[in-house]
N, C-alpha and C positions, 0 to 999 in steps of 0.2 A: 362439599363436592369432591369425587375418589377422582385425583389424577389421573391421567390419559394415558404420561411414560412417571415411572419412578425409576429412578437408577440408586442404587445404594449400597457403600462400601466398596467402590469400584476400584482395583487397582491396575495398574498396568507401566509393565518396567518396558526399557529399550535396554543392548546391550549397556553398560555406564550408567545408567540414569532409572529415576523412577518419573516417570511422563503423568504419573496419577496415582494420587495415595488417598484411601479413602474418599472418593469422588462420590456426591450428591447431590440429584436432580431432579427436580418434578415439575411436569407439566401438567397445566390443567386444561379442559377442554375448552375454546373457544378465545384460551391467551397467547398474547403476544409476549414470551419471556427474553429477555434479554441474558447471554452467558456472556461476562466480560473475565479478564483480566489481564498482566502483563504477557510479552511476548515467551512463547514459554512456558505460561501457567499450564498448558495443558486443557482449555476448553475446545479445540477441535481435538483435538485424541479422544476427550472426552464422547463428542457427539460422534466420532467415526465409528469408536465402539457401541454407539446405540446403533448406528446405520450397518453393522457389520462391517464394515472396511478391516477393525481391529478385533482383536477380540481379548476381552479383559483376562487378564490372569486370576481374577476373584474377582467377589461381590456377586449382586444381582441385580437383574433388569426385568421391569413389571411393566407391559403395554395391555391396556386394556384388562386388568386383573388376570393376564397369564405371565406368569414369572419362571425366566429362566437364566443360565449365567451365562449365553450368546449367542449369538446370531450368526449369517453370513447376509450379505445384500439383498438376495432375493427372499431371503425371509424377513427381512425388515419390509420390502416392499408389499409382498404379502400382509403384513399385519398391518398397512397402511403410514407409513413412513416413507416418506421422498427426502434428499438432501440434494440442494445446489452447491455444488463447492465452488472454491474461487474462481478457480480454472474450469470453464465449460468443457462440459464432452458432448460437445455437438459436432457431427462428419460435416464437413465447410462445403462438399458438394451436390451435398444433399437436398430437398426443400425442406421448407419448417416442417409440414406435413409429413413427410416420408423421417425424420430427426424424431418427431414426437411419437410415431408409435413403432419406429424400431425395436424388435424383441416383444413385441405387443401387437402385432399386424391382426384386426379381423381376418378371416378365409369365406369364401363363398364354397356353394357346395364343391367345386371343381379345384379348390385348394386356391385359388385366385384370392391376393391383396381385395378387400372389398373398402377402396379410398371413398366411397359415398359416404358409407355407414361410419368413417371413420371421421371425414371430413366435417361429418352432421356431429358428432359426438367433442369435436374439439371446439367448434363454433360455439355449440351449448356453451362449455366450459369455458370461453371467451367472454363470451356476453352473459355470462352469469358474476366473474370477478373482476369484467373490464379491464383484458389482459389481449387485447387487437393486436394481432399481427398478420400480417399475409403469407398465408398457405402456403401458396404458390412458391414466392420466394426462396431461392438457395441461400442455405444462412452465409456463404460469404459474400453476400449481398446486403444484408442486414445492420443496424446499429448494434452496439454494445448491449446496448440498455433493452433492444428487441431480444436481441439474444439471450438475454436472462429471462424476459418472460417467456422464450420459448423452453429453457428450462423448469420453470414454475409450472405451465403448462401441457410438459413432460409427466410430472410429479404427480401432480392430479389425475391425467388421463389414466394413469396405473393406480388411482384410487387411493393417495395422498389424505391422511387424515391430520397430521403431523410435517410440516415442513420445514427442515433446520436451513438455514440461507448464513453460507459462512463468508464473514464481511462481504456482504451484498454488495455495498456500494463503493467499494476502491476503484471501480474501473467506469466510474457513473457521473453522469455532468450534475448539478443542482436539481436541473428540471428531472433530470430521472432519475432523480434518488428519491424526491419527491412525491411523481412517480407510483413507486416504488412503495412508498409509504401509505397512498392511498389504496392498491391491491392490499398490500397486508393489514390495514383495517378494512377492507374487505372482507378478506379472508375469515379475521375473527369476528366479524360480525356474523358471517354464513357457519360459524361454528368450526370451522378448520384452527387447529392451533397453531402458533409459528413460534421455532425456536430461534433468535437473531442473534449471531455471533458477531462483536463489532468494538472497536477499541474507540470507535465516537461517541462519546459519551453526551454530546446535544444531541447526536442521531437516537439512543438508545434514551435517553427521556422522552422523545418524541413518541417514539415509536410504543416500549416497549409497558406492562403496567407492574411488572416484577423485573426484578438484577437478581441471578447469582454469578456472585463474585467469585473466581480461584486465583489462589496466588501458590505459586512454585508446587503445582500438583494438586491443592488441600483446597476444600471450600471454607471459603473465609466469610461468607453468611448470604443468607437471600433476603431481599429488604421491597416494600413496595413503592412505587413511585413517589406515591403522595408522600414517604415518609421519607426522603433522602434529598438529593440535590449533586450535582456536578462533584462538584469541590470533595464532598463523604464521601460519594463513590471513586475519585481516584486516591484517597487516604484508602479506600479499603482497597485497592487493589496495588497499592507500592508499601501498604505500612507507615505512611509519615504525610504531611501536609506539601500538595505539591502546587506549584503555580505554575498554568499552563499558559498563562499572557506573556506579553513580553515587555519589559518597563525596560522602553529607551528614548533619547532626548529624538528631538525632532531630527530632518534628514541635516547632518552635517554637509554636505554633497558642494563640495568648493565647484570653480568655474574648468576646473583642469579635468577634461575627458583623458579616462584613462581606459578605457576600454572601448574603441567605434566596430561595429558590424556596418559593413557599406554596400548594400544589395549584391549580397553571396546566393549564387545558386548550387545546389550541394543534391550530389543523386543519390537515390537510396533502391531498394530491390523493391520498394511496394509504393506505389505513383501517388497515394492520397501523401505520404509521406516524406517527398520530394522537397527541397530548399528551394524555395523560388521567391529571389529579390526581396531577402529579409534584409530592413537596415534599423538598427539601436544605437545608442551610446548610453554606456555607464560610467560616471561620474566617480571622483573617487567620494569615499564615505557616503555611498549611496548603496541598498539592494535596490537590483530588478527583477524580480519577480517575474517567470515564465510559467503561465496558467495554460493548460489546453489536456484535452484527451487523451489518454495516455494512446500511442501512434499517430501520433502528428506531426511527428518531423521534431518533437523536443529530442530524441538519441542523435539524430544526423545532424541538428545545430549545436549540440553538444563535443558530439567527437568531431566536426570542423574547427571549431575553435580554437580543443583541444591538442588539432594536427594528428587523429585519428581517424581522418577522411578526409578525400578530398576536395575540395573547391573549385569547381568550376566557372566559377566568374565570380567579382565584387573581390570584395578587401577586408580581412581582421587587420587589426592596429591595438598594440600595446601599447599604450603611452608614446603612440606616436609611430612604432616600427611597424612594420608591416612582416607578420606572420605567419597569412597563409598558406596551407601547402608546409610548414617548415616539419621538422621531424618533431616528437613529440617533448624529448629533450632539448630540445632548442625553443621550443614555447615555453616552457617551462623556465628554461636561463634568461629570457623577457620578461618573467614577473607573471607566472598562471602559476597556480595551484588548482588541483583538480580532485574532487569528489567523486569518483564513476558512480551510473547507478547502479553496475552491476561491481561489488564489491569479489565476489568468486574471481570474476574474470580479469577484472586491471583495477581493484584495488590493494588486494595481498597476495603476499607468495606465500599460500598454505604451509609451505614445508618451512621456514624460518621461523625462527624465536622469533615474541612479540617485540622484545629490544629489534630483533635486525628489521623489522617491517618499521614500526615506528623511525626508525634511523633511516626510513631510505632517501628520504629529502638531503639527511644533513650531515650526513657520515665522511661528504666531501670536503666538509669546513672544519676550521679551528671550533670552538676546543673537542669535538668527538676526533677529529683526524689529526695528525702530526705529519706532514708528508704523505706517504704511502702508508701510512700506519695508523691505525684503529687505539687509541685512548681507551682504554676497557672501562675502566674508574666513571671515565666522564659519559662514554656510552648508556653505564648503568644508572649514574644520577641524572642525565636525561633521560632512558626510559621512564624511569621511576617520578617521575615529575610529571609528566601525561597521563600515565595511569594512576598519579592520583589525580590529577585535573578532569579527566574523562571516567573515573570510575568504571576503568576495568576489570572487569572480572574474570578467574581469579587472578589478583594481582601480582603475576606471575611472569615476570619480565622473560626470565630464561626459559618459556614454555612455547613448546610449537602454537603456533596461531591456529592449526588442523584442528585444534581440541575445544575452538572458542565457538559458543553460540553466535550465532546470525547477527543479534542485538551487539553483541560486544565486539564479534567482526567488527561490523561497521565504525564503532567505536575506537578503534584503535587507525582507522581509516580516515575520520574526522579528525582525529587527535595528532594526525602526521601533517597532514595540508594545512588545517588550520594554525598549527603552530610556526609553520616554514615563512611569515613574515610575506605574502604575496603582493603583487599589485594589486592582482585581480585574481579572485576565488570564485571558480566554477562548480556548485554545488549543486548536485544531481539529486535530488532522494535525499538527504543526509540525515532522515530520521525514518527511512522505512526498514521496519523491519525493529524497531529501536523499542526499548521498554519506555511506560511514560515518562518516569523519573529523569530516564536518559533524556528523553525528549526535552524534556527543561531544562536541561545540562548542556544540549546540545545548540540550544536556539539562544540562550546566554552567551553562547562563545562566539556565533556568527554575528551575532550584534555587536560585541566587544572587537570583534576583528574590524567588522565596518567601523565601529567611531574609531578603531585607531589608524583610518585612510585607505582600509583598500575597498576596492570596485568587486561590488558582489553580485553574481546572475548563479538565483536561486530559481531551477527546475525543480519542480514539487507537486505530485499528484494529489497532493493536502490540501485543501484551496483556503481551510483555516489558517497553516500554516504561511502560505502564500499573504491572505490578507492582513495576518498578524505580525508580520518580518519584514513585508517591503513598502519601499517608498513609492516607488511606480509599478506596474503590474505590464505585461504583454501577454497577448494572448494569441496563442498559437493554432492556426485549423487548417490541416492539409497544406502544410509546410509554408504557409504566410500570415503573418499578423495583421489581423482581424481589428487591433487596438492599441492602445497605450495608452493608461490610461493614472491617475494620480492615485495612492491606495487609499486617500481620506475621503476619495469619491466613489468606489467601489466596494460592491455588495456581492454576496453570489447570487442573485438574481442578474446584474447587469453582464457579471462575467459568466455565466452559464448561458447568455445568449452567442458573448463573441465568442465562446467556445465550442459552439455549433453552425458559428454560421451565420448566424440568423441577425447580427448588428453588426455594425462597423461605426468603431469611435472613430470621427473625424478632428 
């Protein structure tokens, strides 16, 4: 069978960097192929440059046996190529109807929108890949998870023979990831091919019946389902044997509450997203685990906590003080450590050495300080002891932070709170955006933190990670918990309902 797309010898530099060296791809028609590798490797640059977004500095690309070395978007859509990117580009006041054939509108003879002809032509295309959404509706009306089929269903209406879906399901509850998975063996059973970019590797044996893997630019091989497994495919995509579970003793969690939430209501600018009469306790040598949709009031319970919002009613309690409302530094001299999930924003100061970012916890204490004075000596053998603990790269103490990938960001951002010795470690995301390997490295140290006594509330859009790290789980929907629930009892079935709505653990 002659593949659909072939890409081959593809390169493509940024200024610094080479984003793709010799890049190779083939799809065939009617498969579901899966592109993985680490963060970084280059497999959306890859597919940008099939969709035209980029355009390779060499090689070539072969759709349908015409070969040439690039495109722009509307010739990729032309040749029947659609791409969902992570981030939708759907107008929010728009209806699904009028979203889907923008830059594609039928005309009557009078130059008149002809929304019959068009309405008839999308319903087809619904009830052919069981992709139901209402027309009518403005997508900021709509679910997440609607709103991606209304892009899927963009894709197609413009004649989609080819559909790349870049990590489809980050922003997706179980049920509609799931979903999700039933349209795309759709898809490829009606003969449409889908190319699935995705670093979940249970998602992408499910889904997909070929892996090619890239690591730092390079394809490092394409393998077919039957003939691989989990465990191969994250060796092929880090270079070495990784373990993505997490081997730890049961919950240590003594009777001494170190962290209470006491029905806090907390405002936010978007109303589903509102605090309203949340109350928790975390235990010391306990995680809790915060599951929910990403917009549901996980940022605004986050930065109350943290004394980066305010509190309009209820009570934080440290180990007993009562925090909220306090300034951010004065939670912090309580015994918080804070992971943000926005690392750009309030976890580094781009312009400092990775030493002075790392130091920002502890630069105040003996042995980095001396008084009013900075120990240079001790500064640099405490950097130098995180970045080998967190495997930073490159291991470059005295280098701007400006110059670090997203992955190692973050890394030196884990590697400063988690090391400051907290009561309680507020962790946001602490693996998004992280390479796997990191990801192992990083789920290690938050276990090691909990059994040595502190109180951990882990927010995580991960819901593996969520069920594989904590001891209790809450679940968050339109800024109230839906549940609590024990994690030796919880599945992403039970939790993909509290995080819709749709159960309530009592």
């Amino acid at each position: 069978m002659e593949p659909i797309v072939l890409m081959r010898d593809i390169v493509k530099d940024f200024p610094g960097v080479r984003a793709v060296d010799g890049g190779l791809f083939d799809l065939l028609p009617g498969e579901a192929h899966a592109l993985i590798g680490e963060n970084g490797a280059g497999k959306s640059t890859l597919m940008k440059i099939l969709y035209g977004v980029y355009q390779a500095d060499s090689g070539t690309i072969t759709v349908k046996g015409d070969t040439f070395h690039h495109q722009n978007p509307g010739e990729a859509i032309a040749r029947g190529i659609g791409m969902v990117h992570q981030e939708f580009m759907l107008v929010q006041q728009l209806t699904v109807l009028e979203n889907v054939i923008l830059g594609f509108e039928p005309r009557l003879s009078m130059g008149k929108i002809d929304f019959k002809s068009a309405e008839d032509a999308i319903t087809s295309i619904m009830d052919e890949y069981g992709l139901w959404v209402d027309l009518r509706k403005r997508v900021n009306d709509i679910s997440v998870g609607e709103a991606q089929r209304v892009e899927i269903i963009k894709a197609l209406y413009r004649g989609a023979e080819v559909l790349i879906l870049d990590e489809p399901t980050a922003v997706l509850t179980p049920q509609e990831a799931e979903g999700l998975f039933k349209v795309i063996r759709s898809l490829t059973g009606l003969g449409k091919s889908v190319i699935f970019i995705s670093h979940k590797l249970n998602e992408v044996m499910e889904v997909a019946s070929r892996m090619t893997v890239m690591r730092q630019g390079r394809h490092v091989g394409t393998v077919l389902k039957s003939q691989t497994s989990i465990p191969e495919l994250a060796r092929l995509m880090v270079g070495r044997d990784v373990f993505l579970g997490v081997q730890r003793s049961q919950s240590a969690a003594s009777g001494d509450v170190i962290l209470s939430v006491e029905d806090i209501y907390v405002p936010s600018s978007k109303e589903h997203a509102k605090i309203r009469g949340v109350s928790f306790q975390v235990r010391r040598s306990e995680i809790l685990g915060i599951a929910g949709v990403d917009g549901n009031g996980q940022s605004e319970l986050a930065e109350a906590i943290a004394g980066l919002r305010p509190v309009e009613r209820g009570k934080v309690k440290i180990d007993g003080v009562e925090v909220q409302n306090m300034s951010p530094l004065k939670v912090r001299e309580n015994g918080l450590a804070h992971i943000p999930e926005d690392r750009n924003t309030r976890g580094l100061n781009r312009v400092m050495t990775v030493k002075e970012n790392l130091a920002g916890l502890a630069f105040r204490k003996p042995p980095i300080s001396k008084g009013i004075a900075m120990v240079e000596g001790e500064l640099n053998r405490f950097a130098e002891r995180l970045i080998k603990t967190f495997d930073i790269r490159p291991p470059l103490a005295d280098a701007p932070a400006t110059g670090f990938s997203g992955g190692n960001a973050q890394k030196i951002v884990v590697a400063r709170e988690v090391d400051s010795g907290p009561k309680v470690l507020l962790a946001c995301q602490p693996t998004r955006g992280v390479d796997i390997g990191s990801i192992e490295n990083i789920r290690k140290e938050l276990v090691k933190v909990r059994d040595q006594g502190t109180a951990i509330v882990l927010i995580s859009a991960d819901l593996e990670e969520i069920l594989s790290l904590s001891d209790r789980i809450a679940v968050l929907y339109e800024g109230r918990i839906t549940g609590i629930i024990n994690a030796d009892q919880a599945d992403e079935e039970k939790l993909g309902l509290l995080m819709t709505g749709g159960a309530v653990n009592e």
